[in-house]
MARMI-926251 format. One record per residue (C-alpha): x, y, z; residue number from 1. Coordinates in Angstrom, 3 decimals. Last residue first. Layout:
BEGIN
+----------+----------+----------+------+
!        x !        y !        z ! resi !
+----------+----------+----------+------+
!        X !        Y !        Z !  NUM !
...
+----------+----------+----------+------+
***
This chain:
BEGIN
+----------+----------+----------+------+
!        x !        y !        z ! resi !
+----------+----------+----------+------+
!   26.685 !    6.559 !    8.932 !  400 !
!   23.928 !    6.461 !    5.885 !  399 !
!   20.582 !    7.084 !    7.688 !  398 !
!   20.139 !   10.432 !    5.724 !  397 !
!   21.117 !    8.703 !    2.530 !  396 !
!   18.654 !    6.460 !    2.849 !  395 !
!   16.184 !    8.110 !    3.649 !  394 !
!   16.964 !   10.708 !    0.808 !  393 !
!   16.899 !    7.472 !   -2.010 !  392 !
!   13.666 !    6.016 !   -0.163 !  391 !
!   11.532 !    9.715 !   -0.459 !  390 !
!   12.767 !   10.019 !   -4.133 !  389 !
!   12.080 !    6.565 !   -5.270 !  388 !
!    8.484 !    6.864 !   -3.406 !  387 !
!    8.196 !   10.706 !   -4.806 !  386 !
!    8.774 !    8.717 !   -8.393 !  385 !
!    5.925 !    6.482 !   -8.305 !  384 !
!    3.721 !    8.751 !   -6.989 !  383 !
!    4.667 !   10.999 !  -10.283 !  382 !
!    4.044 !    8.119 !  -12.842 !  381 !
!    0.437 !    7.168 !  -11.267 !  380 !
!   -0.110 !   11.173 !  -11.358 !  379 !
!    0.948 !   11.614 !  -15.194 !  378 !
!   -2.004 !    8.578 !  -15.739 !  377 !
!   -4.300 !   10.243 !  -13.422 !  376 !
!   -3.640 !   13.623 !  -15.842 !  375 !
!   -4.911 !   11.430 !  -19.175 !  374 !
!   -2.320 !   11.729 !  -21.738 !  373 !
!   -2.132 !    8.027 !  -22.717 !  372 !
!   -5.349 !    6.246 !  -22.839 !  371 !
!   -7.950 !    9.450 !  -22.337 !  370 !
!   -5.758 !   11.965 !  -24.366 !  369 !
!   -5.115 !    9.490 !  -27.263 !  368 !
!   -8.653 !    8.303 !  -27.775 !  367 !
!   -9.815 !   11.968 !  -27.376 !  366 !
!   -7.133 !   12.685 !  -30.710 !  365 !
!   -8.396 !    9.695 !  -32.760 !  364 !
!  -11.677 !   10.524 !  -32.742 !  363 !
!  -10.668 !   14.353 !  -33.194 !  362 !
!   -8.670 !   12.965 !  -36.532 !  361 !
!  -11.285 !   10.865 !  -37.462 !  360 !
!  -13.382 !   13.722 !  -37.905 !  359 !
!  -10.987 !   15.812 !  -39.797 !  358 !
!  -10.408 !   13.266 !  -41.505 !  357 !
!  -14.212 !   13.149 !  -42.922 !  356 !
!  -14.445 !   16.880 !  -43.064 !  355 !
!  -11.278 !   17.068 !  -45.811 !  354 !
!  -11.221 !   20.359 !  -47.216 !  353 !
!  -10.429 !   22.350 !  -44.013 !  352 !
!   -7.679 !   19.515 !  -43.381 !  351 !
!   -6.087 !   20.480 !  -46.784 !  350 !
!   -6.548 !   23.865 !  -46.010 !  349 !
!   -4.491 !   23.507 !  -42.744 !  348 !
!   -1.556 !   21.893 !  -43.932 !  347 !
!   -0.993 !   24.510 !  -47.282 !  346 !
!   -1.287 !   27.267 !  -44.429 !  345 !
!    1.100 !   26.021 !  -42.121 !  344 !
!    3.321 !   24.846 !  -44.996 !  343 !
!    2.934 !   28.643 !  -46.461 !  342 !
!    3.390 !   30.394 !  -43.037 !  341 !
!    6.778 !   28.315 !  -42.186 !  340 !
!    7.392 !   26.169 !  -39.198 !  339 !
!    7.220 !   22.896 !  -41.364 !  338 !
!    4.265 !   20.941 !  -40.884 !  337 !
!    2.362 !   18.029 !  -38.524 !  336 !
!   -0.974 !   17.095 !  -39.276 !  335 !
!   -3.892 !   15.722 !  -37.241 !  334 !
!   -4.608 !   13.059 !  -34.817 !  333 !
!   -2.728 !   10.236 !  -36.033 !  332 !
!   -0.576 !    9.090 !  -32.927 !  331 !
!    3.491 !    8.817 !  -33.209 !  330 !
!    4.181 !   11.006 !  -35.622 !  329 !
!    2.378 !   14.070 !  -34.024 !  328 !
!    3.587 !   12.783 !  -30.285 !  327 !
!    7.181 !   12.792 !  -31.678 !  326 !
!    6.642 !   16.363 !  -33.562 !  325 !
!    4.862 !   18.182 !  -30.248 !  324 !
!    8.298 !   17.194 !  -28.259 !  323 !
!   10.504 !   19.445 !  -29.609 !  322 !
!    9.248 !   21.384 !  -32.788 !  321 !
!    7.560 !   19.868 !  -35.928 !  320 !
!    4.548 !   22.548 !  -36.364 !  319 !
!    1.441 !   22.020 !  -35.421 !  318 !
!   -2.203 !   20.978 !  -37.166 !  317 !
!   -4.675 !   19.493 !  -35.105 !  316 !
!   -8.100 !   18.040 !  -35.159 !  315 !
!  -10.153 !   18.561 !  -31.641 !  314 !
!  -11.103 !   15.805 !  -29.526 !  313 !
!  -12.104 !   18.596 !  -26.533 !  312 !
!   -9.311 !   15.951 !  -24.395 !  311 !
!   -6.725 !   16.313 !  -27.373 !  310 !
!   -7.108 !   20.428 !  -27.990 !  309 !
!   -6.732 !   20.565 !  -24.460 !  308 !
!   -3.695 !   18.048 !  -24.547 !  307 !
!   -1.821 !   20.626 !  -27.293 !  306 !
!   -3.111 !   23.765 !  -24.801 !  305 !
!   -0.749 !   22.521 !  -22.393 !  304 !
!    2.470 !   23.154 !  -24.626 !  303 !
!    5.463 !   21.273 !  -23.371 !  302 !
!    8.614 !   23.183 !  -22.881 !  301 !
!   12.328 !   23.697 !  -23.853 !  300 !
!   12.127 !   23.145 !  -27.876 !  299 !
!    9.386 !   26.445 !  -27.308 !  298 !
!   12.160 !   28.437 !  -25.801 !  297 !
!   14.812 !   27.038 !  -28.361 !  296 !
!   13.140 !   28.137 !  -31.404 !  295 !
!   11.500 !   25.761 !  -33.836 !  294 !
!    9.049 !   28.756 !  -34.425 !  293 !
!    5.189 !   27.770 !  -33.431 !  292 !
!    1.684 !   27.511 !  -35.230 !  291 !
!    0.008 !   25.267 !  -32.708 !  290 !
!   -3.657 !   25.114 !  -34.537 !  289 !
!   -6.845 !   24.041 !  -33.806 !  288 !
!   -9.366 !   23.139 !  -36.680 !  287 !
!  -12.875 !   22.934 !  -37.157 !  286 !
!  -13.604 !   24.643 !  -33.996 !  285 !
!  -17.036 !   25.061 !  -31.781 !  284 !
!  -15.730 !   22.074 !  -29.832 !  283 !
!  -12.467 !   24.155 !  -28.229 !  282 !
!  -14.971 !   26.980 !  -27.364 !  281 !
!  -17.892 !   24.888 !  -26.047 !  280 !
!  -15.227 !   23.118 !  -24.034 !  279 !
!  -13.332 !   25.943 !  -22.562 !  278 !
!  -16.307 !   27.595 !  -21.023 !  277 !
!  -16.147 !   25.840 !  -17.423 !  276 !
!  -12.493 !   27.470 !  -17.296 !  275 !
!  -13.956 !   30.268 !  -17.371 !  274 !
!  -12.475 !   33.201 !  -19.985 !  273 !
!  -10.553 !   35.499 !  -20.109 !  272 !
!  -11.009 !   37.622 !  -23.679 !  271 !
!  -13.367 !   35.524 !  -26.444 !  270 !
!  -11.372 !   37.179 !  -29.613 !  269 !
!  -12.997 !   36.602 !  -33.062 !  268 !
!  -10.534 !   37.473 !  -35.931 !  267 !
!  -11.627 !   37.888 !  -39.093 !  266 !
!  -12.288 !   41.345 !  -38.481 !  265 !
!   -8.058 !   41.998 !  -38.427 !  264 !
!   -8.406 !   41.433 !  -42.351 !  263 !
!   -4.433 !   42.453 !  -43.388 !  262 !
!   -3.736 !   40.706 !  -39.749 !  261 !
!   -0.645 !   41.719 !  -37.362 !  260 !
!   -2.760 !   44.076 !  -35.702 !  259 !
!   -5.479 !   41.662 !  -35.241 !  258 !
!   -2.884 !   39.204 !  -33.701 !  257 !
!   -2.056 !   41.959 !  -30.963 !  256 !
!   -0.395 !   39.458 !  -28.914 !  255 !
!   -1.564 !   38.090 !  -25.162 !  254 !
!   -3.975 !   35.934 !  -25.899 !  253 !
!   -5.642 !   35.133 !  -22.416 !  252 !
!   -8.599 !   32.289 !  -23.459 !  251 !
!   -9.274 !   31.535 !  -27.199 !  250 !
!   -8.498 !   33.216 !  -29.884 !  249 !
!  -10.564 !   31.945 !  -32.681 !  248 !
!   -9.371 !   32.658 !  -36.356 !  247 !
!  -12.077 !   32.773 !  -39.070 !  246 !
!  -12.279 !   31.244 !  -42.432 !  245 !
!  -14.914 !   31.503 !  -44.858 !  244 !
!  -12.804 !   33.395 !  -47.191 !  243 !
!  -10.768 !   30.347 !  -48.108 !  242 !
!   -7.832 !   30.745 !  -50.123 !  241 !
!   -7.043 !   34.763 !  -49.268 !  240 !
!   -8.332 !   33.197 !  -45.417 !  239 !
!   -5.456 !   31.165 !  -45.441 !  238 !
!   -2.917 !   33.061 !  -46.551 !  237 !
!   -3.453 !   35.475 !  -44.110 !  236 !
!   -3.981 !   33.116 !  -41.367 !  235 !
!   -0.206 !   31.946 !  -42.005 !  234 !
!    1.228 !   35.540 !  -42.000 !  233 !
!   -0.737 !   36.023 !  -38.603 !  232 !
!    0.563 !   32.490 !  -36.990 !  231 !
!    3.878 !   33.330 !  -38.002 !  230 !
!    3.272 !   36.893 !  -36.723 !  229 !
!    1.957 !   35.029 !  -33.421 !  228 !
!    4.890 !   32.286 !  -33.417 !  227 !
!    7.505 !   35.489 !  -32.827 !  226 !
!    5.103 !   37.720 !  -30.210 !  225 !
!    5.603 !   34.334 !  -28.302 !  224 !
!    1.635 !   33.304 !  -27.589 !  223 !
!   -0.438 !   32.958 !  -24.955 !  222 !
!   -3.528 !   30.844 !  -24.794 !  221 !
!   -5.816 !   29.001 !  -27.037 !  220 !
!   -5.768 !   28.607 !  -30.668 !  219 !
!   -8.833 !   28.057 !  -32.943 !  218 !
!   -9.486 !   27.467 !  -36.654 !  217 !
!  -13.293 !   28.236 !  -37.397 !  216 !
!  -14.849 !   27.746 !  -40.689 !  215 !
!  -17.813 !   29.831 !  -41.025 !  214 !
!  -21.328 !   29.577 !  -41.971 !  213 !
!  -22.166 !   28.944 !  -38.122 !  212 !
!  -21.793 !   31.987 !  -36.396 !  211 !
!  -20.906 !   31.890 !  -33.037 !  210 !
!  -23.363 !   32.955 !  -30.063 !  209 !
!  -21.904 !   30.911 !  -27.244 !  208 !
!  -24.541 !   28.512 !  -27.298 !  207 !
!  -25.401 !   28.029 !  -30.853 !  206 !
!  -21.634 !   27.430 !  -31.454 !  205 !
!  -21.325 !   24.779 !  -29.324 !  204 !
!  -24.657 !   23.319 !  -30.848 !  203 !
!  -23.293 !   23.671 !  -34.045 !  202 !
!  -19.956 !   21.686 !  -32.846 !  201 !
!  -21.525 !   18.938 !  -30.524 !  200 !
!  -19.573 !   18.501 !  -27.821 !  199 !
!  -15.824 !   16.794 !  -26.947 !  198 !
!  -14.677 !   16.649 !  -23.328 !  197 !
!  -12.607 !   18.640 !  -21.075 !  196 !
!  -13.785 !   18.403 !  -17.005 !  195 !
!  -12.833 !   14.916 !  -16.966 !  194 !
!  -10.277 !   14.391 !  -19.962 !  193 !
!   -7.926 !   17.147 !  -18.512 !  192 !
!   -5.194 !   16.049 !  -20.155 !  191 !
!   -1.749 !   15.647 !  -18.890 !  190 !
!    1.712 !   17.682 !  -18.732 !  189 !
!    4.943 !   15.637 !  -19.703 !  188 !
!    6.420 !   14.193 !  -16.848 !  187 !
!   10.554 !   13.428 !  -18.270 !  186 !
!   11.669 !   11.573 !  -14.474 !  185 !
!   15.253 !   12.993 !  -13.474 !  184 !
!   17.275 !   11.421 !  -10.710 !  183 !
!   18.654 !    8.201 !  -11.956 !  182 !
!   19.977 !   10.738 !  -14.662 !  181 !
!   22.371 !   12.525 !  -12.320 !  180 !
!   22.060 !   16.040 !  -12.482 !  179 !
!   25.705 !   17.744 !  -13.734 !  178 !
!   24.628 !   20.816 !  -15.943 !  177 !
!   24.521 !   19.045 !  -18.613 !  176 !
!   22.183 !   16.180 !  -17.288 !  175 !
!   19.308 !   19.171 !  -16.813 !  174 !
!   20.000 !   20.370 !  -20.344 !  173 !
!   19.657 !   16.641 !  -21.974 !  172 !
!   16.151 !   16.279 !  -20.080 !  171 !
!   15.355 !   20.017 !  -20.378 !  170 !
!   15.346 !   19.035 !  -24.198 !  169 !
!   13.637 !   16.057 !  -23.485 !  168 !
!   10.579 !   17.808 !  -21.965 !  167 !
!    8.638 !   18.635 !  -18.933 !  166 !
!   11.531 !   17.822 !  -16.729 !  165 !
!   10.972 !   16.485 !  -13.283 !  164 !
!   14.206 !   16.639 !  -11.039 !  163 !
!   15.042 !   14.832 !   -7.619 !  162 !
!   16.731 !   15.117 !   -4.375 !  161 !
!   17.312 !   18.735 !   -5.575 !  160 !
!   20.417 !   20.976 !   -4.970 !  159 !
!   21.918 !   19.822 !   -8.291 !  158 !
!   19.847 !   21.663 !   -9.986 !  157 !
!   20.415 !   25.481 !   -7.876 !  156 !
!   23.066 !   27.198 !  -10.524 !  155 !
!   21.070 !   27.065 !  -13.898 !  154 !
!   17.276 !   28.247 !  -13.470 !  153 !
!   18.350 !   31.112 !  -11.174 !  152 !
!   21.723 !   32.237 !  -13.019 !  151 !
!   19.816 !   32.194 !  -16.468 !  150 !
!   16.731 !   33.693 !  -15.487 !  149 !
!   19.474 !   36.668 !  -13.776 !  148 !
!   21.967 !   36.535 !  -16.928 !  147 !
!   19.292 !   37.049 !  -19.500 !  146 !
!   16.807 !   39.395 !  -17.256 !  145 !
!   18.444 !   42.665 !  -17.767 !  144 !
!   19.560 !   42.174 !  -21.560 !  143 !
!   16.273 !   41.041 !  -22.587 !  142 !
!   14.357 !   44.009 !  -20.443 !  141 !
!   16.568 !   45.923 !  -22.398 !  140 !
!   15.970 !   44.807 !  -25.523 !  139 !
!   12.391 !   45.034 !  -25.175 !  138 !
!   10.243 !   42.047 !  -27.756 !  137 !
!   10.909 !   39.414 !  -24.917 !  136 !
!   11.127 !   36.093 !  -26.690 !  135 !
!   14.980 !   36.140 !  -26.032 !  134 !
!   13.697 !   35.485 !  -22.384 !  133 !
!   11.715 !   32.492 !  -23.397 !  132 !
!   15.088 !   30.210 !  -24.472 !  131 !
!   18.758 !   31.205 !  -25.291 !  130 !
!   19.740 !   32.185 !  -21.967 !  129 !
!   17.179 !   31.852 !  -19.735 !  128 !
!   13.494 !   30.236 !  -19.347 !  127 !
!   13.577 !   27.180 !  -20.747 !  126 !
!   10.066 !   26.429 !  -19.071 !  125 !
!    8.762 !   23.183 !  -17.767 !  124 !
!   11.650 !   22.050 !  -15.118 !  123 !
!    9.885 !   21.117 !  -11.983 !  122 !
!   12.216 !   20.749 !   -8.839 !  121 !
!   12.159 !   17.997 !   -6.117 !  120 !
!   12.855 !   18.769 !   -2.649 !  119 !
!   13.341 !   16.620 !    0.547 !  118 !
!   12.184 !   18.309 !    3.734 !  117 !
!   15.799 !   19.050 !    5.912 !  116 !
!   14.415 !   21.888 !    7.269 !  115 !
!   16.914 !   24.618 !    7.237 !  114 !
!   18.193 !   22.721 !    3.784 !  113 !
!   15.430 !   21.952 !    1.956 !  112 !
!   12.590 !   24.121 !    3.290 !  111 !
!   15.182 !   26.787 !    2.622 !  110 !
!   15.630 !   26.064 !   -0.600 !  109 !
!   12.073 !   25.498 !   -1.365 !  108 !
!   11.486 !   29.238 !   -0.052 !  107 !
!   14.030 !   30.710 !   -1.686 !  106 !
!   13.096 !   29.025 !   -4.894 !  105 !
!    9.562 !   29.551 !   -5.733 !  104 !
!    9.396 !   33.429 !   -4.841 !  103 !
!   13.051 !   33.122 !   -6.608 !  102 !
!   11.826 !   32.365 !   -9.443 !  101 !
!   13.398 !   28.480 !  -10.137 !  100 !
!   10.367 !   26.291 !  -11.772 !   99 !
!    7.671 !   24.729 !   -9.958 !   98 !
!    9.051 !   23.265 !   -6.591 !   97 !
!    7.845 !   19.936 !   -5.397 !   96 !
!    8.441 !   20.042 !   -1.420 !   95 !
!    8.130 !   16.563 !    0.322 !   94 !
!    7.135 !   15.420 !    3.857 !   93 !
!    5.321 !   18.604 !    4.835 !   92 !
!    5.113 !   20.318 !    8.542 !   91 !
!    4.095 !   23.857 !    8.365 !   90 !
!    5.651 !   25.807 !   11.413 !   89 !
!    7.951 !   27.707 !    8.697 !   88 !
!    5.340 !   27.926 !    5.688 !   87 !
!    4.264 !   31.486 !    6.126 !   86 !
!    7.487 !   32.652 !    7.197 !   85 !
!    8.811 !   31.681 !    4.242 !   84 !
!    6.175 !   32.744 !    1.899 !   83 !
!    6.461 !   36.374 !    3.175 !   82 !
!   10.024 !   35.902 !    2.749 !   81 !
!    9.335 !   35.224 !   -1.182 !   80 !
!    6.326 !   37.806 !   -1.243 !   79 !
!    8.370 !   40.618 !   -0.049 !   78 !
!   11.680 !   39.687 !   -2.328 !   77 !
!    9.275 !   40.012 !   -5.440 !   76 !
!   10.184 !   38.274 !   -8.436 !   75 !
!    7.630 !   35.446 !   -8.752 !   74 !
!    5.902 !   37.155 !  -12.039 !   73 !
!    4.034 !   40.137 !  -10.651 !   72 !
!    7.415 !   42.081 !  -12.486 !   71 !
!    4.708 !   42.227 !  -15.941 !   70 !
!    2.441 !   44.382 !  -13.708 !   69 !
!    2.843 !   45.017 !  -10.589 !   68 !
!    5.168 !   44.208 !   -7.071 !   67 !
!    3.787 !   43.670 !   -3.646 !   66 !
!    2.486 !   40.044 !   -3.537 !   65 !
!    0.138 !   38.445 !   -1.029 !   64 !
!    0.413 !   34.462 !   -1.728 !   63 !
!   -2.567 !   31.912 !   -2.070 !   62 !
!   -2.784 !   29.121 !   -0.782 !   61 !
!   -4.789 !   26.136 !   -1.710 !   60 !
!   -5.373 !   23.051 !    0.313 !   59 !
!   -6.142 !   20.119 !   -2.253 !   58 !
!   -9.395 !   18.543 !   -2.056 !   57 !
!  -10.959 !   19.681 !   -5.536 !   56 !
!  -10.550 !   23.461 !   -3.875 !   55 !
!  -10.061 !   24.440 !   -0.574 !   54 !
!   -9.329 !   27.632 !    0.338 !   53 !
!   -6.275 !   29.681 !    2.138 !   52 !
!   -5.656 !   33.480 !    2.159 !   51 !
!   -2.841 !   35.133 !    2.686 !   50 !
!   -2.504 !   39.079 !    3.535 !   49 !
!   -0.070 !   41.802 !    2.400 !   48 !
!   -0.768 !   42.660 !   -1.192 !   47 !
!   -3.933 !   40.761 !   -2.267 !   46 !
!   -5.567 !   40.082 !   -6.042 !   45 !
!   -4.351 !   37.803 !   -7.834 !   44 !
!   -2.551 !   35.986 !   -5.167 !   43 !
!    0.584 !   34.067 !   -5.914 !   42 !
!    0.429 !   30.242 !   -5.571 !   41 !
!    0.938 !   27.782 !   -2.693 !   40 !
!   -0.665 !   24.233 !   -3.165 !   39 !
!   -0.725 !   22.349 !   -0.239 !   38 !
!   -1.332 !   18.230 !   -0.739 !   37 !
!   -2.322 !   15.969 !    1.739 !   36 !
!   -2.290 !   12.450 !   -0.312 !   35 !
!   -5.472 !    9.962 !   -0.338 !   34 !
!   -4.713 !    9.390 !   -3.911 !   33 !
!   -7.608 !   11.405 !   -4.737 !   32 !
!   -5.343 !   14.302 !   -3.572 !   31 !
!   -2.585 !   13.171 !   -5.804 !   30 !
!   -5.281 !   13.780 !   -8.731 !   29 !
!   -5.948 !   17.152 !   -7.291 !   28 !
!   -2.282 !   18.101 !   -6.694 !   27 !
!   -1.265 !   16.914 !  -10.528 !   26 !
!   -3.666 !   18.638 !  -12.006 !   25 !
!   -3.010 !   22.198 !   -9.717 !   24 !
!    0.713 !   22.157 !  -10.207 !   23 !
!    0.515 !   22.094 !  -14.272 !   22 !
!   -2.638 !   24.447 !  -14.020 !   21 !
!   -0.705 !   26.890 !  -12.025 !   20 !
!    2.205 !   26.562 !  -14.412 !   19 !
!    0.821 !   29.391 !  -16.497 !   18 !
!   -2.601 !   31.339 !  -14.925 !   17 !
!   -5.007 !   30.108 !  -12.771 !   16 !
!   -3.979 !   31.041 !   -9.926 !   15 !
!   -1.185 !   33.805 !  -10.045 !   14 !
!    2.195 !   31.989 !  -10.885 !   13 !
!    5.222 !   31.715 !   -9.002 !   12 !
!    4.047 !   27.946 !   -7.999 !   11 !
!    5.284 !   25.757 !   -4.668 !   10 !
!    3.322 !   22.880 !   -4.137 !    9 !
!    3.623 !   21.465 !   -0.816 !    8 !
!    3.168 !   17.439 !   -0.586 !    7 !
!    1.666 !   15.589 !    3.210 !    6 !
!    2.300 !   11.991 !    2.207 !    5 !
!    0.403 !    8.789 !    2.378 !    4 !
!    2.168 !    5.794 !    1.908 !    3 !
!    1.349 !    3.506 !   -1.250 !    2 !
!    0.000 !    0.000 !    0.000 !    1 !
+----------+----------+----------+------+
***
């Protein structure tokens, strides 16, 4: 019989936005498990107080934060002590730290090593040099924030009792930098197959008000200002071919895609969005779409939105970058292209002309997310790991 542990989750993010989602799957699943689990993510809202909630069994707390704007990112010095002190009469038996800010990674540390809680680290973002901070359209902020991302996600690895990579990329960066491979477990995200599912398209599109003479090709999320003109010059094309089509952006988009449009009233923009919603949008599609560079920042993650597209059984087109190409070969549930705007396009006409494929794709693509991505599945492979974790640092701490 599997132990029962009490977990903290440590996320920069606000609730419900980035990594939260990674942390808060895995916690609710581990919860069912019979596990205690604390999830600690940034408030969106206080300054100087916690708060604490329940939500889907797991205990979540949320962070005051001082700072604004873009710096509300798991930078602030106030929040990171704040979190300390919060957390030092807490008793856990295992600290699973989301990526290195330091509102994340002073905290874990110190859990770690003041007391002596065994830590494992999540690696889902190539953050630093060479990955998402070259994204950053400001020079300056690029120049700023290069050595410090690369300085936090770089010099703290080998501090963990164990490492979760999102991707193989991190996989062969992690091992650079010195972690031992009988440490690292490669946890893609999972699919939300429970609360994601696959509905009629007209009557989708009945409910939220969508016209229904149109072909709709739908992404979801934020974007890389890079992959959105790519995305842009691609829709372009597209819609020249095929007037019908419109582009749905789905969720928090944070590019000016219209701008970047010659037809900018093609585009149909839902803003935030509940998380109840997401199914009627991702159904009312024809088509979704991951129309990214093969740049290093999106080689060095794992793009949620690909197993939301899966779980809503959605038909996919993406472009052959990190991990998104082997799961595109491997399972038939859409088509994979070249990270240029006329392969992008060229791919996603052909689908648009081809309802019957399109249909088996989004069979095919449910099928996928319930037998292989499904989040209890991720969950089985995590509990397994803690255990090896947990052993490996008893162990060690009962070694004369």
């Amino acid at each position: 019989m599997t132990p029962r542990w009490r977990v903290l989750m440590l996320v920069f993010n606000m609730v419900g936005k980035g990594t939260y989602w990674r942390a808060f799957h895995l916690a609710r699943h581990l919860a069912q498990r019979g596990h205690q689990v604390t999830l600690m993510a940034m408030s969106r809202q206080h300054r100087l107080a916690f708060t604490t909630s329940e939500k889907e069994g797991v205990r979540l707390v949320e962070a005051p934060d001082m700072l604004w704007g873009m710096l509300r990112s798991g930078w602030d010095v106030w929040e990171s002590a704040a979190r300390i002190l919060w957390l030092h009469r807490q008793r856990f038996d295992l600290v699973h730290a989301f990526e290195s800010r330091p509102t994340v990674l002073l905290p874990a540390l110190y859990l770690k090593h003041i007391r002596h809680i065994p830590l494992i680290m999540d690696w889902g973002d190539w953050f630093g040099r060479g990955g998402a901070v070259e994204e950053r359209p400001n020079g300056l902020w690029r120049a700023v924030l290069r050595p410090v991302e690369t300085f936090l996600e770089e010099r703290f690895r080998k501090h963990a009792d164990g490492t979760l990579v999102i991707c193989e990329a991190l996989y062969r960066r992690a091992v650079s930098l010195g972690v031992s491979p009988e440490t690292i477990l490669k946890l893609r995200d999972g699919a939300d197959v429970d609360s994601l599912r696959p509905l009629d398209m007209l009557a989708s599109r009945r409910t939220l008000g969508l016209p229904n003479d149109v072909l709709l090709i739908g992404y979801l999320g934020a974007i890389f200002q890079r992959d959105a003109q790519l995305m842009a010059q691609a829709f372009d094309l597209i819609h020249t071919a095929q007037p019908r089509t419109r582009l749905l952006l789905i969720g928090y988009v944070n590019a000016p895609v219209e701008q970047m449009l010659k037809a900018p009233q093609v585009v149909i923009r839902t803003g935030e969005l509940d998380y109840a919603q997401l199914s009627l949008y991702l159904s009312a599609c024809d088509i979704c779409w991951l129309p990214y560079c093969n740049s290093v920042a999106n080689r060095g993650r794992w793009p949620l939105k690909l197993n939301d597209y899966m779980a809503a059984g959605r038909p996919i087109v993406a472009t052959a970058v990190g991990d998104v190409a082997e799961v595109m070969q491997k399972y038939e549930i859409g088509f994979l292209t070249e990270d240029t705007a006329n392969a992008l396009a060229s791919s996603v006409l052909a689908l648009l002309a081809d309802p019957e494929l399109r249909a088996r794709f989004g069979r095919n693509a449910r099928q996928v997310a319930e037998q292989t991505f499904a989040w209890h599945l991720r969950v089985a492979e995590l509990e397994t790991f803690y255990a090896h974790v947990l052993q490996a640092y008893c162990s060690k701490e009962l070694a004369p």
